[in-house]
C-alpha positions in Angstrom: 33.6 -96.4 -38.9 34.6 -99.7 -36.7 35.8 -97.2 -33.7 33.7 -98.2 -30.5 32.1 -95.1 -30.5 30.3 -95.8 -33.0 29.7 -99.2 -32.8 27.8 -98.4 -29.5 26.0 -95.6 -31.4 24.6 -98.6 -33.5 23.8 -100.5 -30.8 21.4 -98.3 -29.2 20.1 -97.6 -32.5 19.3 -101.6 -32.6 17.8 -101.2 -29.2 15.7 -98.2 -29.7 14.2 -100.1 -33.0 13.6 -103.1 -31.3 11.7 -101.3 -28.4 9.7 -98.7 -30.5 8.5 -102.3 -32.3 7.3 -103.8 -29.2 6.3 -100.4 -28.0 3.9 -100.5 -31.2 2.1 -103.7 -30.9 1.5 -102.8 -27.6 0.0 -99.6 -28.6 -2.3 -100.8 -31.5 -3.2 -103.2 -28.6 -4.1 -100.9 -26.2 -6.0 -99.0 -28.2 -8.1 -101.8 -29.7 -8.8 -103.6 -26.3 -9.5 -99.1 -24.7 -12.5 -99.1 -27.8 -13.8 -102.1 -26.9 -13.7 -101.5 -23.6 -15.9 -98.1 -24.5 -18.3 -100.1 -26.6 -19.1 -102.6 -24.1 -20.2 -99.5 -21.6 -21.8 -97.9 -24.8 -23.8 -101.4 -24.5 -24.6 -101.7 -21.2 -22.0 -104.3 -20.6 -20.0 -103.8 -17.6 -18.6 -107.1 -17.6 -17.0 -106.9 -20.5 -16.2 -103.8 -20.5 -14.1 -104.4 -17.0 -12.7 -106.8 -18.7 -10.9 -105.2 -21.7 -9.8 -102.4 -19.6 -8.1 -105.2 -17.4 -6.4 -106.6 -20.3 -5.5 -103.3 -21.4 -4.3 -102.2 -18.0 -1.4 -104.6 -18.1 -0.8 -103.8 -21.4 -0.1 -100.0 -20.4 1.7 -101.0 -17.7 3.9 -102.9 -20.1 4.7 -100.2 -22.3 5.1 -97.8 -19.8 8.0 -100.1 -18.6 9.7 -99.9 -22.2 9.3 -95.7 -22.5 11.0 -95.3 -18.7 13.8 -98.0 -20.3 13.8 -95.8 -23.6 13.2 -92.4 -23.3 13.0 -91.0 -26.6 9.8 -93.3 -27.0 7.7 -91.3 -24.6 6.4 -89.1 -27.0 6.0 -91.7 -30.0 2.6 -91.1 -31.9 1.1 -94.0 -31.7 2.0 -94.8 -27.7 0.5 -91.4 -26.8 -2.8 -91.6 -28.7 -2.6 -95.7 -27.2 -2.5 -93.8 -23.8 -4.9 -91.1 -24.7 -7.9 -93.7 -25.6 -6.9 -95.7 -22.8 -7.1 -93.0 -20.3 -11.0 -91.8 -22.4 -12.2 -95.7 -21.7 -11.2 -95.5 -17.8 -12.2 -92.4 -17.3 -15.5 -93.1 -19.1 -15.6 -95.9 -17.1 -15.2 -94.2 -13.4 -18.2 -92.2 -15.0 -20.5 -95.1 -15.7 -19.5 -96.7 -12.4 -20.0 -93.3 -10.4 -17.4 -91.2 -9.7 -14.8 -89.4 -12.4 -11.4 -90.7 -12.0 -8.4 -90.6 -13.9 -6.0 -93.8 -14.7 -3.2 -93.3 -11.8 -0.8 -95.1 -13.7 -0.8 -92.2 -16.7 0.1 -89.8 -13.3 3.3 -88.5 -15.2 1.2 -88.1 -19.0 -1.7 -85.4 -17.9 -2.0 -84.4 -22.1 -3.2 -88.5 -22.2 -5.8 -87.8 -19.5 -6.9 -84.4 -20.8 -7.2 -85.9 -24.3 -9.1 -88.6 -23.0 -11.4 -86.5 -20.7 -12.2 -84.3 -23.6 -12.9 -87.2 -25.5 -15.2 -88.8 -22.5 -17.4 -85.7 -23.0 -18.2 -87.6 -26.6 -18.9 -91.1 -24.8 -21.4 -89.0 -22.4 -23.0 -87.5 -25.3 -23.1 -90.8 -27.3 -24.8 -92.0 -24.2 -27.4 -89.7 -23.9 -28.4 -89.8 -27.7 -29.3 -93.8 -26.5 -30.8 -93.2 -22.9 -32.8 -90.0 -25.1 -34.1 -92.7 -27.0 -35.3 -94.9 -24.3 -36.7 -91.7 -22.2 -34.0 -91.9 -19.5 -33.6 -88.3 -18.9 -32.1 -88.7 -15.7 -29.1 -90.4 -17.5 -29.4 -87.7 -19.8 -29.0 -85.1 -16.9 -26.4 -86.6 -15.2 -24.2 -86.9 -18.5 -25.1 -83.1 -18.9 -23.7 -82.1 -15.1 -20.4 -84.2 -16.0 -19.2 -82.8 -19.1 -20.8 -79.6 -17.9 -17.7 -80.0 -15.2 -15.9 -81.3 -17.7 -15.7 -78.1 -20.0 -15.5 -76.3 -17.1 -12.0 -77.4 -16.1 -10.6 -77.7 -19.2 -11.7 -74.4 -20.2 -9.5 -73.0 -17.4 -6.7 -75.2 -18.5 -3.8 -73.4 -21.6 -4.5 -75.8 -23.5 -2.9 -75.3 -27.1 -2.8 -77.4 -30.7 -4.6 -81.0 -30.4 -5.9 -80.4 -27.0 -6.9 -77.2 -27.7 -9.3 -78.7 -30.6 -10.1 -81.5 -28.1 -11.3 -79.4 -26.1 -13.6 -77.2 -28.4 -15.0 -81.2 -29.1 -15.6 -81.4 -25.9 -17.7 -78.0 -25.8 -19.8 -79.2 -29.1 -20.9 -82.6 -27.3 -22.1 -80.6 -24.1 -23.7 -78.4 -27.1 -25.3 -81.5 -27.8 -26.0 -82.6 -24.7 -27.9 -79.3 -24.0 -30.0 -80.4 -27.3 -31.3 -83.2 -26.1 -32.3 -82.4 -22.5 -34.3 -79.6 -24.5 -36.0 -82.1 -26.6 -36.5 -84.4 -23.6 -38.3 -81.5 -21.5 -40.7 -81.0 -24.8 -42.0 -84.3 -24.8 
């Protein structure tokens, strides 16, 4: 099989391997440097926490370059759920910092930002089990209205398969969210 037909067959073969690897170390990057990012707001630390999502900002942008170049990589599994935390750490992120936003660059992706709004809903509830615990019910309350919204538009939303179980996630953390206001107004 040495017509050029196939040679060229091989090639982009060669080219598609050598972009899915880059494509995955850019991916395992982006999601470690997206959880740390959520940790550091989990502690309090905006600093830090600006600073990973930074990092991992050109990182996305990297790999975004490489799935527009190679097509048949947008829907790779560990690129989306790379996307999908990345997009729950910003979007936490706009949340801490005051206003819910979603990462413009993921635009073209909205299952990433859906995933990672459902997924927020978690952070929020994380959240409140910690401001429960140092009698900050107004963080509490505010966390409540959010994923309140939250559930509220996704629940109009088709959703089907993994964001369809994202979504009942996102239902049990308000669920939990609602428990701990209760306790909070029983003190």
């Amino acid at each position: 099989m040495k017509e050029k037909a196939w040679q060229d067959i091989d090639k982009l073969k060669l080219a598609i391997d050598k972009d899915r690897a880059q494509l995955a170390g850019i991916a395992g990057e982006l999601l470690r440097l997206s959880k740390r990012a959520i940790f550091a707001l989990q502690r309090q630390d905006k600093a830090e926490s600006a600073s990973r999502l930074k990092q991992a900002d050109a990182l996305l942008k990297t790999g975004l370059k490489i799935v527009s170049k190679q097509t048949l990589l947008q829907n790779d599994g560990v690129w989306r759920a790379a996307m999908e935390e990345y997009a729950e750490a910003y979007i936490f992120n706009s949340f801490i910092t005051g206003s819910l936003k979603y990462p413009p660059a993921l635009k073209n992706y909205p299952d990433a930002i859906y995933g990672g709004l459902a997924d927020a809903a978690g952070e929020m509830a994380r959240m409140s089990v910690l401001s429960a615990t140092e009698g900050d019910a107004g963080t509490v309350d505010r966390a409540y209205a959010v994923a309140s919204q939250i559930v509220e538009y996704l629940a109009v939303l088709e959703l089907t398969g993994g964001l369809r179980a994202k979504f009942d996630q996102s239902k049990s953390h308000l669920r939990r969210i609602e428990d701990i206001r209760y306790d909070l107004s029983k003190r």
